[in-house]
N, C-alpha and C positions, 0 to 999 in steps of 0.2 A: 822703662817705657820705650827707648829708642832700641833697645836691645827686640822686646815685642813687637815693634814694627818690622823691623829686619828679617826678624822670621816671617811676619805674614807676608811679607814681599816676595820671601824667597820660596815661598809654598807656593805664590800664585803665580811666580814666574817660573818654576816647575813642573805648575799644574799647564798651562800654557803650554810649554814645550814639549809636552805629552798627546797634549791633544795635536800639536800641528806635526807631531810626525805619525800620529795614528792616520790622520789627515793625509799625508803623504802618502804613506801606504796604499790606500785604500785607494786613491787620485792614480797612481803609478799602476797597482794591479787592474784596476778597472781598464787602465791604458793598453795595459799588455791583454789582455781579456779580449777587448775592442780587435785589436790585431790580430789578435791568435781566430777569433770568431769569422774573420773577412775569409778563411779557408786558404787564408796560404794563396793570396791573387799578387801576383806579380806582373810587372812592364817589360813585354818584349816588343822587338822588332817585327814588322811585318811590308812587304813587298808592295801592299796596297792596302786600301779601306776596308775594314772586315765586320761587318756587322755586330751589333751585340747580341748574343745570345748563340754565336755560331760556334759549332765545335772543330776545334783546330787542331791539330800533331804540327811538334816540331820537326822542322825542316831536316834537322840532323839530330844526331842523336850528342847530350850536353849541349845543345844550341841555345841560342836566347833570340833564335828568332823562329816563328810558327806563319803556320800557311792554313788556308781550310782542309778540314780532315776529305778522305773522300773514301768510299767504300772498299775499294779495291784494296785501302790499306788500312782495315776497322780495327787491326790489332795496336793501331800509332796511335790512338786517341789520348788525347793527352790534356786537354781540358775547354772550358769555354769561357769566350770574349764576354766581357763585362763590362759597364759604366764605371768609370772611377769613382762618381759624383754615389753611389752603392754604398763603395769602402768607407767603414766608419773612422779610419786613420790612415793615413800615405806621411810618408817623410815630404819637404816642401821641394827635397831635391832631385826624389824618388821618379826616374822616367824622365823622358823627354815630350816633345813634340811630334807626334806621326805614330809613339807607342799603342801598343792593343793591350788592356791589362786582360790577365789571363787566369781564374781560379779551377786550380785541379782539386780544388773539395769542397764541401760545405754544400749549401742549395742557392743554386739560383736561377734565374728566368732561360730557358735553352728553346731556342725555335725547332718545332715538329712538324712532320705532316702526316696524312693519314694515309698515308700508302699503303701501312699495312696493316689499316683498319682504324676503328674507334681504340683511343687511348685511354682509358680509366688509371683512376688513381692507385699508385701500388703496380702497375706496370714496368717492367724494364724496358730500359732506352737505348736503341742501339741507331746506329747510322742510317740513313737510307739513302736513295740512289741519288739523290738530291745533297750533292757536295755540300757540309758541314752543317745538313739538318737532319733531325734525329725520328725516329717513329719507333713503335711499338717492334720490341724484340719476339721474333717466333722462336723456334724450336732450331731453326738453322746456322744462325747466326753464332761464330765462336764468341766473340764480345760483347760485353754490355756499356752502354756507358753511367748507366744510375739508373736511379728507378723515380718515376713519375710521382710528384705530388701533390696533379691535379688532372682533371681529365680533360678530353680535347677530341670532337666528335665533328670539327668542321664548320660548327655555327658558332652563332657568337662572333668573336672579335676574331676575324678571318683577316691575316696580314696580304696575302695573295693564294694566287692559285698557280699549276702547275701541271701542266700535261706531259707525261713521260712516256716514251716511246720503247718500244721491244727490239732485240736484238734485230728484226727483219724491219726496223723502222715504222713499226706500225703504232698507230698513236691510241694510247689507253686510256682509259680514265683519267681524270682531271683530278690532283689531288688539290686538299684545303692546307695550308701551311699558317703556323698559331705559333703560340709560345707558352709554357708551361713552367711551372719551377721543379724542377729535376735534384736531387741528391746525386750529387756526383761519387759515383765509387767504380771504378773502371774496373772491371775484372771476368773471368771467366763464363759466359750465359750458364745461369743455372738450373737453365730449363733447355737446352741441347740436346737434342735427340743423340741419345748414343745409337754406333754402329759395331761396338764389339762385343764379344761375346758374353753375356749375362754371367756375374759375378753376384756372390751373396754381400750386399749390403757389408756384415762386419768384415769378410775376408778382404774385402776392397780397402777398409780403413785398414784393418792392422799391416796388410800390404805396404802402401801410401805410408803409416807411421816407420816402417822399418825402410820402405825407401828413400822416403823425404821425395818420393813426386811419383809422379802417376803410373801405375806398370800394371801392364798386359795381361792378360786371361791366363795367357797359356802360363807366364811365369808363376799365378798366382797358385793355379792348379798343380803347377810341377811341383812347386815350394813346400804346397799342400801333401802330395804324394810322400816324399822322400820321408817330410816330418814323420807320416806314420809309418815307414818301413822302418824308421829306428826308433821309433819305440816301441812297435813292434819284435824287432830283432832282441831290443834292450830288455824289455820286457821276457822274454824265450829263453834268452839265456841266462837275465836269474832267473828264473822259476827250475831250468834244468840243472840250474848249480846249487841251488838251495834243494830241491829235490834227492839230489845226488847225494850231497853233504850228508842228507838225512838220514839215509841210508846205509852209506859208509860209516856213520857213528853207530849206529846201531845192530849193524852186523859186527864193528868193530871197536868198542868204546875207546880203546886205549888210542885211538889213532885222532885221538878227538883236536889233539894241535894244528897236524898236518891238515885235517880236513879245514878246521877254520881256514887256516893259512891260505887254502885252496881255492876257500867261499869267498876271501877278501878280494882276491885276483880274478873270481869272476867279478864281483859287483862293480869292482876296477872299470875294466873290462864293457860291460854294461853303460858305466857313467861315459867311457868314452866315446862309445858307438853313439850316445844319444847328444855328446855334445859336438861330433864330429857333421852329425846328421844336422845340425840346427846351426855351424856355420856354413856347410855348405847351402841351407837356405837363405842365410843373410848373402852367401856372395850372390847368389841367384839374384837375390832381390835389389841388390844393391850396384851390381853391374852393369 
């Protein structure tokens, strides 16, 4: 009898210790979940009050402190000022007083304005002339800073307004400045007007994959050229050796060694020119 208790005890204290580390588990990954979700927002330094929603670059580069982004320097963007009260998790010790927490991913609220027009959702979001507020990415623009995921047309919940003037000081239009939740992915506009010379779509990538970045018309055409003079060439010279071969056994059966021997040295030969041809176009491309 006291033997049968023993055991139900120790099944249920078991079963218990089972459930509270599944428990833990699930307490802990949700924790890291929580964090990993906030997009990676960290506490920098900042030189004054910076709004939330403002898009800021770091002052230097490895810094832990950031400033408002400003157009002149659209390639620094480096992320935007948040609410901490936002982050679903902060350590208690994490930051100080006077910090700007700062998320370079995820999606969150980014002040716009319509400078350069009505914003719709699915929009890219780049700088505009208006120090660390963002609008609608055109065609000119190297950077993006994310793409828009909601639209922003000026009515509605209009934060302020904004009159910007031309290089001869002349005053324009008056823009509407909002706030939007923006996906942050900072990276190349993918709608930039190219200015070089028109490349075929696949020649461009297999280009880019053998160069590992971006190269030039001309290299891609020259790369293009040489490949087919040697296979070309490669091509010429067996067909003339296999040709030949044919011949000379047939005029001459007994010679039938010497001439293989002779077919092997061209296709040699052949193999070389065409793989001599194909790194000179990796140096090309790769240089």
């Amino acid at each position: 009898m006291g033997r049968s208790v023993y055991k139900n005890v120790k099944k249920t204290v078991t079963l218990l210790t089972v459930v509270l580390s599944f428990a833990s588990v699930v307490f802990f990954g949700s924790l890291v979940g929580a964090v990993t979700s906030s997009g990676g927002a960290q506490p920098y330094k900042a030189d004054g009050k910076i709004d939330n929603g403002t898009i800021v670059q770091l002052t230097t580069k490895d810094s832990g402190r950031v400033k408002v982004a400003k157009q002149q320097e659209l390639q620094n963007m480096f992320g935007v000022t948040i609410d901490r009260g936002l982050l679903p998790f902060t350590m208690s010790n994490e930051g100080s007083e006077g910090d700007v927490y700062v998320a370079a991913s995820g999606t969150y609220n980014v002040l716009v304005s319509t400078q350069a027009g009505v914003i719709k959702s699915g929009d890219y979001i780049t700088l505009s002339a208006i120090d660390g507020i963002g609008m609608k990415a055109g065609t000119e623009e190297k950077t993006v800073f994310g793409r828009a995921n909601a639209g922003f047309d000026g009515t509605g919940v209009v934060l302020g307004t904004v009159t910007l003037k031309d290089v001869n000081g002349k005053e324009n239009d008056a823009v509407k400045i909002g706030t939007i939740p923006v996906t942050i992915n900072i990276q190349r506009n993918p709608n930039i007007k190219s200015t070089k010379t028109k490349v075929p779509e696949f020649l461009e990538r297999i280009g880019q994959a053998i160069a590992e970045k971006e190269v030039s018309a001309l290299r891609i055409y020259l790369s293009l050229g040489i490949t087919a003079v040697s296979i070309i060439a490669a091509i010429a010279i067996l067909y003339a050796g296999v040709r030949n071969s044919v011949i000379s056994i047939g005029r001459n059966p007994m010679s039938k060694k010497s001439v293989f021997r002779a077919l092997m040295e061209i296709i040699l030969t052949s193999i070389l020119i065409l793989v001599i041809g194909l790194f000179a176009v990796y140096l090309l491309l790769r240089l």
